[in-house]
N, C-alpha and C positions, 0 to 999 in steps of 0.2 A: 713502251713506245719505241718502234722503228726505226731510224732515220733512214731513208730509201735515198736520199743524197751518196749517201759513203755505207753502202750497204758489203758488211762484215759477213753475210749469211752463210755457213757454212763453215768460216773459219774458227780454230780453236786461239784463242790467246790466253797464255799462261803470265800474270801478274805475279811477280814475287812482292813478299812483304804488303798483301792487297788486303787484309783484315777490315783496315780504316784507315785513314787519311786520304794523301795523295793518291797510293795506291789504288784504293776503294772506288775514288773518283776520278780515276784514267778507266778500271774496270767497270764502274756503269756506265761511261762513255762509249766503253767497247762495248758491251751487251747492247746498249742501246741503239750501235751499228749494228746488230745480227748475230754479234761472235758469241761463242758460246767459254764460257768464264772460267779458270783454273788459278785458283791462290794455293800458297803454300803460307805456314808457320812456324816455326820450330818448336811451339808444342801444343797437344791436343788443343788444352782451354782455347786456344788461338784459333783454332781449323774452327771448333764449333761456336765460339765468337761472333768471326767470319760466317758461317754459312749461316749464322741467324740473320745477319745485317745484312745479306744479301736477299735472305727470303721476304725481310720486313720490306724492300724495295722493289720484290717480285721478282728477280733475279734467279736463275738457278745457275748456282754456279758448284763446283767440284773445288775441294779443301784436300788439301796434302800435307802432314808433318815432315815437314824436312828444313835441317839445317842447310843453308846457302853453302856454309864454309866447309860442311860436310861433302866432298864428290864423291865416293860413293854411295852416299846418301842422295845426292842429289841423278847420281846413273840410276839406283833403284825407283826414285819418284818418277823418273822418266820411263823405265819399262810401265811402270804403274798407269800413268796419263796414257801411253800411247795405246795398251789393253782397254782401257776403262774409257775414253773419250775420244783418241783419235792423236794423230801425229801434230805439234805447234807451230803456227802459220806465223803467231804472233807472238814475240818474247819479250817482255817487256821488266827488265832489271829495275827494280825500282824497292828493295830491300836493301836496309841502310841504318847503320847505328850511328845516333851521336852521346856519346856521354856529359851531357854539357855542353856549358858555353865559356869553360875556364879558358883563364891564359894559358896558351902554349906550355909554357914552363912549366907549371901546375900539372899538367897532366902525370900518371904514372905509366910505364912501361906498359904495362899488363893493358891497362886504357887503350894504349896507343896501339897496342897488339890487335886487340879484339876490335877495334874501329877497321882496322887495318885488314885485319883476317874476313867481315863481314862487307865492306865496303867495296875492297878490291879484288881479294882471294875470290870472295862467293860470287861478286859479277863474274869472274873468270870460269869458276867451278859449273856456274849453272851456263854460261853461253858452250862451255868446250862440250857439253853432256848434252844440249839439244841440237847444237849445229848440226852433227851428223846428217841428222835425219831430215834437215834443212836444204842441205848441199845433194843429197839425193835427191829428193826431190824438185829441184833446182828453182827452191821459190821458199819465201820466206822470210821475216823482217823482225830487226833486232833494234828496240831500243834502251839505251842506256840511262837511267837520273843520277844525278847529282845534286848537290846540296853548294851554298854558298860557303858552308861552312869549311869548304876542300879550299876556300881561293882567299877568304878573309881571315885575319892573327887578330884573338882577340887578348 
């Protein structure tokens, strides 16, 4: 189903961390405008996860392994998208780890690292590797999620 209100036809939007959850359900939101759908995962079982869950909802959408934290990883999936589907109209950061719901204190380095690395790094990594081709064509919209879990000490 279409929504011809807020019609995406034509646009690509790239979902990071879009498998299931939130993700999932900002991306049939955006299919359901017109846009045509790109998730990434960091590993296989995840891409094909994802592309099943999308087809069970009729969806076709385009699945890419790629670590967030990874930038070259994340330069390569973008030569990839832009060959394979087309340049991203719509970027939507929304890959995010939380390890728990421990106290602050509780946490270990390593924890804090990889929240860290996945959270802030790979929003960074994947916005610096599409912008480009955003700022060229001088059109194109970046959104950010967050979690409460950035603002609340448990």
């Amino acid at each position: 189903m279409t929504n011809d209100m807020f019609s995406l036809k034509g646009k690509v939007a790239l979902v990071t961390g879009a498998v299931y959850g939130i993700g999932f359900a900002i991306a049939e939101a955006l299919a359901s405008a017109g846009a045509t759908i790109v998730f990434n995962d960091r590993n296989e079982s995840g891409v094909e996860k994802g592309l099943a869950n999308y087809a069970e909802k009729g969806i076709k959408a385009y699945g890419y392994v790629c670590d967030v934290t990874d930038e070259p990883g994340v330069q390569e999936m973008v030569k990839k998208i832009e060959a394979e589907v087309g340049v991203i109209d719509i970027l939507v950061n929304n890959a995010g780890l939380a390890l728990g719901l421990a106290p602050y204190q509780d946490y270990e380095e390593l924890d804090m690292l990889t929240m860290l690395d996945t959270n802030v790094k790979g929003l960074m990594a994947v916005t610096r590797c599409f912008l480009p081709a955003m700022v060229k064509a001088n059109q194109g919209h970046i959104i950010n999620m967050g979690s409460t879990a950035g603002i609340y000490a448990y």
